[in-house]
C-alpha positions in Angstrom: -14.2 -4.7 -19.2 -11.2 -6.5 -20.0 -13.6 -9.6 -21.0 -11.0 -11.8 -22.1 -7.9 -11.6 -19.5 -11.2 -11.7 -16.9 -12.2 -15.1 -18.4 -8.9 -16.9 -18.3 -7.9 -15.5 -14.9 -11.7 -16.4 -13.8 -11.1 -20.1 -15.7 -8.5 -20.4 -13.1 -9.9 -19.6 -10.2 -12.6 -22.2 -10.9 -9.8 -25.0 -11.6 -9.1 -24.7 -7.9 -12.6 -24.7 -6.4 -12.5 -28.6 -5.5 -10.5 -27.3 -3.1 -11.4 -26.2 0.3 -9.7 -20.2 6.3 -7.0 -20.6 8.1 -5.2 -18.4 10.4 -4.1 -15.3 8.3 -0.3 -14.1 8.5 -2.1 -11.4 10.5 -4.7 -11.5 13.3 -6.9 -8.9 12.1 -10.0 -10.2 13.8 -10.6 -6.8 14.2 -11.7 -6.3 11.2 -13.7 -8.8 10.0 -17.0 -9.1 9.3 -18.7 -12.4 11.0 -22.3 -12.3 10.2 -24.1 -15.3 9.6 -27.6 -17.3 10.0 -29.4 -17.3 12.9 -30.7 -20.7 13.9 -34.7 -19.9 14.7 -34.4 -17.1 13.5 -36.0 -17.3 10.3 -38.4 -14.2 9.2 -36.7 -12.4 12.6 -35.8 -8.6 11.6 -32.2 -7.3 13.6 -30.5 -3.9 14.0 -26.9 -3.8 13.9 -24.7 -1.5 15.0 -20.6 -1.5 13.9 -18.2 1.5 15.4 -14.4 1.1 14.2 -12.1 3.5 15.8 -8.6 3.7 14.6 -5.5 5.6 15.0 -2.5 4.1 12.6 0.2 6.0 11.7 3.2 5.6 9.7 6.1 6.7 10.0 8.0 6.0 6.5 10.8 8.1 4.9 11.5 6.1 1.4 11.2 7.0 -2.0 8.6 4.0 -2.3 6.4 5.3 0.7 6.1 7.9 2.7 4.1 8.1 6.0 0.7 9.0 6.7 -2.0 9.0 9.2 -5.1 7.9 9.5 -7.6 8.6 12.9 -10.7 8.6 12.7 -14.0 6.2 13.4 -16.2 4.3 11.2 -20.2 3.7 11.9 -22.2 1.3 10.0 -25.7 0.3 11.1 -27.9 -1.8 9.3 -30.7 -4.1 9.5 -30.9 -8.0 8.6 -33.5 -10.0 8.0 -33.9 -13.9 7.2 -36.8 -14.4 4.8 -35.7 -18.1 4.7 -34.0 -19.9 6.4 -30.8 -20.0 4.0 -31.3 -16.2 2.9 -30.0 -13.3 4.8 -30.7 -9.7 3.5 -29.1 -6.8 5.2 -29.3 -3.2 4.3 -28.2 0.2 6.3 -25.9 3.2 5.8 -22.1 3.8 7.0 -20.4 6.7 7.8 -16.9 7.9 8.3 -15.4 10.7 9.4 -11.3 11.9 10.1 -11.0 13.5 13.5 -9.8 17.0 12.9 -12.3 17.9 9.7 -15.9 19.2 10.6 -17.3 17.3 7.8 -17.9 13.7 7.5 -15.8 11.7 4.8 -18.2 9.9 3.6 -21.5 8.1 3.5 -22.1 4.8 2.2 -25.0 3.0 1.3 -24.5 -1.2 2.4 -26.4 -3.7 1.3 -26.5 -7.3 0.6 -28.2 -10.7 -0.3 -26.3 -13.7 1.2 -27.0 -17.1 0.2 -25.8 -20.3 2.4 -26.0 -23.8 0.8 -24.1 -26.6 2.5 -20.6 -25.5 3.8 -21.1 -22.4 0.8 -22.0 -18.7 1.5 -22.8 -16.6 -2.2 -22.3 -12.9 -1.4 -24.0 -10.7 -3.6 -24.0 -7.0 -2.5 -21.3 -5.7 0.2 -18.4 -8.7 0.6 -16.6 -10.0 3.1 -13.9 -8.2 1.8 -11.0 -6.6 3.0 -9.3 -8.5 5.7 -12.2 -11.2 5.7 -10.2 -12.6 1.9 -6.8 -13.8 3.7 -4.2 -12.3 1.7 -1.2 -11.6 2.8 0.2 -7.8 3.2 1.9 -7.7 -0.4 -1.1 -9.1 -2.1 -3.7 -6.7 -0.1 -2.9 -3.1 1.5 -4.2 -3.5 5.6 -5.1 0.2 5.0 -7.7 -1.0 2.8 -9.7 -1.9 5.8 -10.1 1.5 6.5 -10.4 3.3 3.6 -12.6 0.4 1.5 -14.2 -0.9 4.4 -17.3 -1.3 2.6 -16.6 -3.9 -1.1 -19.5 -4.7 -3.7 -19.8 -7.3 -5.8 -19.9 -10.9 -6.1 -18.2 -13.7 -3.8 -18.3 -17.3 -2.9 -17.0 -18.6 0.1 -16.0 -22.8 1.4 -15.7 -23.7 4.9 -15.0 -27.2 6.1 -13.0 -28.9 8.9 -10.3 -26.0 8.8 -10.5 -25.8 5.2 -11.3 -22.5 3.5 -11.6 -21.3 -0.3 -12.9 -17.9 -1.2 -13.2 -15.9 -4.9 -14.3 -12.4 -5.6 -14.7 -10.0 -7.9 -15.2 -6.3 -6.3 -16.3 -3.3 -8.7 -14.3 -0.6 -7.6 -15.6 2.4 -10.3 -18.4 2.0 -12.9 -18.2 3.9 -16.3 -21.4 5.0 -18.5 -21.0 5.7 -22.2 -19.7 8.9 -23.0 -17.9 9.0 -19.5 -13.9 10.4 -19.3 -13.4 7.6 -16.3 -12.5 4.0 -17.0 -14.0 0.9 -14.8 -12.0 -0.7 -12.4 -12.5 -4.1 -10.4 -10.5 -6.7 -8.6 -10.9 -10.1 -8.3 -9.0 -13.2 -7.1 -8.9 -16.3 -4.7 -7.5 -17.6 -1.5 -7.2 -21.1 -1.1 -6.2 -22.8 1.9 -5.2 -26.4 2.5 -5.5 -28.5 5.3 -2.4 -31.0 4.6 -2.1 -32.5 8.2 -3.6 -31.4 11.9 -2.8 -33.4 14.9 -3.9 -32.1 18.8 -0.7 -30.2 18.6 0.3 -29.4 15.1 -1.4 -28.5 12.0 0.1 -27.8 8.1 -1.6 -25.8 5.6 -0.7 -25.0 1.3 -2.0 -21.9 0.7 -2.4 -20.2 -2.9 -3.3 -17.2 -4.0 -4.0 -14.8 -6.4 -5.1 -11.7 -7.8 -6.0 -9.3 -10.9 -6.3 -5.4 -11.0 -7.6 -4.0 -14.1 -8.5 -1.0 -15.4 -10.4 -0.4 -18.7 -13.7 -0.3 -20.9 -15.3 0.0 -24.0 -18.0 2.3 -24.0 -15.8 5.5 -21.9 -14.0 8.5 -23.8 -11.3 8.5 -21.4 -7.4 8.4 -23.1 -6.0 6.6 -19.9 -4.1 3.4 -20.6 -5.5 0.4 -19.5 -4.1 -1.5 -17.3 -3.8 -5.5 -16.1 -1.9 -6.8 -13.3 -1.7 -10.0 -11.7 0.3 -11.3 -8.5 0.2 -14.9 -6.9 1.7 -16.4 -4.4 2.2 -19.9 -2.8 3.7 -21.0 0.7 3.5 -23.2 2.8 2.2 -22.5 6.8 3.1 -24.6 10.1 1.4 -23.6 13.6 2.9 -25.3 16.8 0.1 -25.1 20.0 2.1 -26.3 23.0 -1.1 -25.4 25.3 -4.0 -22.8 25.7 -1.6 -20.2 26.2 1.8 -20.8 24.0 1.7 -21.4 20.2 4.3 -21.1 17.5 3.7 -20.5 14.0 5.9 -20.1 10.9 4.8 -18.9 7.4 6.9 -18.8 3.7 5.4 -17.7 0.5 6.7 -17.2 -3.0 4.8 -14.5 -5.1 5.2 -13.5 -8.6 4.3 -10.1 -10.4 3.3 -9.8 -13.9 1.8 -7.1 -16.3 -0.6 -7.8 -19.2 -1.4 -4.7 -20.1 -1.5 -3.4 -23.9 1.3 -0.6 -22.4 3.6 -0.9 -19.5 3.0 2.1 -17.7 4.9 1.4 -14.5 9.2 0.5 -14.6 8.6 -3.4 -14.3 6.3 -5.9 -16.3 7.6 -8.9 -13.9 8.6 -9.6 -10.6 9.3 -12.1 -7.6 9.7 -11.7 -4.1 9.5 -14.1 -1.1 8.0 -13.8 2.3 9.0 -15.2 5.4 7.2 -15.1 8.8 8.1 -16.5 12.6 5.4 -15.7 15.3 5.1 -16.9 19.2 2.2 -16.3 20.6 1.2 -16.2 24.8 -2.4 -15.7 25.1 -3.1 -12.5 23.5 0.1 -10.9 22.7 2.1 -12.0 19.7 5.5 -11.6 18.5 6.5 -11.6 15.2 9.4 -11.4 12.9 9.3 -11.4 9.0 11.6 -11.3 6.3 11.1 -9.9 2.7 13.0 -9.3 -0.7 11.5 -8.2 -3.4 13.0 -7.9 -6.9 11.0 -5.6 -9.3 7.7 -6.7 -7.6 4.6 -4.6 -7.9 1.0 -4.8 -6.3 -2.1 -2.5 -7.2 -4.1 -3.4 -4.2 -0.9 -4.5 -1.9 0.6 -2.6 0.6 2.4 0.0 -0.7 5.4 -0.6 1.2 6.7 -3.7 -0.5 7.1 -2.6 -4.0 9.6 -1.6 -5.6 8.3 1.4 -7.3 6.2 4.5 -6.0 2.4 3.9 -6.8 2.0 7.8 -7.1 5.1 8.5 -8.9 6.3 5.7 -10.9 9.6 7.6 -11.8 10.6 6.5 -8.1 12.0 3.0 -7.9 14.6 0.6 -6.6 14.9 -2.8 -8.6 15.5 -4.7 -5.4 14.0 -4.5 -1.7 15.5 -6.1 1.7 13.4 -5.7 4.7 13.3 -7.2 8.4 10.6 -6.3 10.8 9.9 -7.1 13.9 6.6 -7.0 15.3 4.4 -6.6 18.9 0.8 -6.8 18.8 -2.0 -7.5 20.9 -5.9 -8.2 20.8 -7.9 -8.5 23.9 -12.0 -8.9 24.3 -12.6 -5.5 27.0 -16.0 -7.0 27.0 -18.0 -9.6 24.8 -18.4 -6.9 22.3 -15.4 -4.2 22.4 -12.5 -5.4 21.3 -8.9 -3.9 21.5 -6.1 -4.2 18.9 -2.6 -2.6 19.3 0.1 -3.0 17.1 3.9 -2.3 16.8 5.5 -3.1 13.7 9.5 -1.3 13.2 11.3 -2.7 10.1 14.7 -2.2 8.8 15.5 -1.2 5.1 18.5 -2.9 4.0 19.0 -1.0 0.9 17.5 2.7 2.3 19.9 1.6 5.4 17.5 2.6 7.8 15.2 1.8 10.5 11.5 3.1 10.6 8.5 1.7 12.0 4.6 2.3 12.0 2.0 1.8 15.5 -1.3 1.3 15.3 -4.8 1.2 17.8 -8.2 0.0 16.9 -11.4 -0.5 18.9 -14.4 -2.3 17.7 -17.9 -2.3 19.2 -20.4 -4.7 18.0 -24.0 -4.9 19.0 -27.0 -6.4 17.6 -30.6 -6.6 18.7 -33.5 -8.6 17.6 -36.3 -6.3 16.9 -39.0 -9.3 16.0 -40.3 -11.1 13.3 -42.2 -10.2 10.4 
């Protein structure tokens, strides 16, 4: 399992957790999973029902990334229960399927136990992953939320006053003695800081961090093992003028580094900074953001800001200058359907190029007490 570069990076993690979500680089609010307790509603059984329905398509030309499409729906239903009144159980099936194939992509089991204590939820079972951690787009791949919708493993989560903390640990493949595969997992931490809120202004220190590895004892499998980690630290601002203007501002620093026995990839470290302007009126939102990246590299980031190609590692570019632009709006149709469109063109500085992804989603939420028990 990697037991060792697991403990210290875990050691760290738990350094920080006198610490205490705030708004994301991202509103992906339509992707997050919300549930929670129920006052009353102790021993009180409910059916869930969850359809995602996304269209996002890429249009990318570069050695690093090239475009794809993804359309499709997602269906998860699954039924809670509250045995106590600080325990929620949930357990169901999901289903996805990519329009254009007769066959469905997948079905996944989803279960979980969640424990609350004081401003703590323990997730044990299906996180609330993806989105739901707060990373920013180098650190965690947006796609993820389609094609992992559905994480298992272990998390904790802090909410207070504004403040948030979260660390995971999500076990992406198994292995079984005598196996040819390797396990896999990722874990990490979000931590953000409230430094100062007024009515109108409010500052935050974020810090983050992650680890990919890839590894094992007990497998037969000759594939190298891997270890990655990346962090980053900024600092955020958000401006509200009213109920309909704000203004927000974002900057991180991140760092790349490889521990693994053998570099399999052209860079063991890297850096890259961040930068992100935002106005927002009501429920459209303008953004611009700036990125360079010098040998930077990110297992579980988007693919679009490293500087080497994740499927064919003999396709790189030392440095990367980017500047996008982008428009995106959410909108409530209806207490429980939600909209999400998004516009995001960027220009390469080095590919000398302009290209540019769109992307709609629609999420329909509905749950229903069927007693208790």
């Amino acid at each position: 399992m990697g037991y060792k570069v697991f403990k210290i990076f875990s050691f760290i993690c738990l350094t920080l957790l006198t610490a205490q979500k705030a708004e994301a680089q991202l509103n992906n609010q339509i992707f997050e999973q919300n549930d929670s307790l129920i006052p009353n509603d102790t021993q009180t059984v409910r059916l869930h029902f969850e359809s995602i329905n996304y269209l996002r398509n890429t249009e990318y030309f570069d050695i690093i990334e090239t475009g794809q499409t993804y359309f499709g729906a997602m269906l998860q239903m699954h039924l809670s229960y509250q045995p106590y009144k600080n325990v929620l159980l949930k357990g169901g099936l999901q289903i996805k399927q990519d329009f254009g194939s007769n066959r469905l992509q997948s079905i996944a089991p989803v279960f979980s136990l969640t424990i609350f204590k004081h401003h703590w939820r323990h997730n044990f079972g299906m996180l609330q992953g993806t989105t739901n951690f707060g990373l920013i787009e180098p650190m965690f791949n947006i796609d993820r939320a389609i094609t992992n919708r559905i994480e298992n493993g272990i998390q904790s989560v802090y909410k207070n006053k504004g403040d948030y903390f979260t660390n995971w640990l999500v076990w992406v493949t198994p292995t079984y003695r005598g196996a040819t595969n390797q396990e896999q997992f990722n874990t990490g931490f979000v931590w953000d800081k409230q430094l100062k809120e007024t009515k109108k202004w409010r500052l935050v220190f974020p810090l983050q961090g992650t680890l990919a590895h890839r590894g094992g004892q007990i497998n037969l499998g000759s594939v190298p093992i891997f270890s990655r980690v990346n962090t980053a630290v900024g600092l955020k601002l958000k401006y509200t003028a009213n109920s309909i203007y704000s203004l927000r501002t974002e900057h991180y620093w991140l760092h790349a580094s490889d521990f693994s026995p053998s570099i399999t990839q052209p860079y063991k470290n890297g850096f890259a900074s961040w930068h992100t302007l935002a106005i927002k009126r009501k429920n459209v939102e303008l953004m611009f953001n700036y990125w360079a990246g010098r040998e930077w590299q990110s297992p579980i980031g988007a693919q679009l800001f490293n500087n080497y190609n994740f499927y064919n590692p003999y396709e790189y570019r030392r440095v990367r200058h980017m500047a996008f632009s982008r428009l995106l709006f959410t909108q409530k149709v209806y207490n429980n359907l939600m909209l999400d469109l998004r516009f995001e063109p960027f220009y390469d500085f080095e590919y000398k190029a302009f290209q540019y992804s769109y992307s709609v989603y629609l999420k329909l939420n509905l749950n229903r007490s069927l007693g208790k028990i």
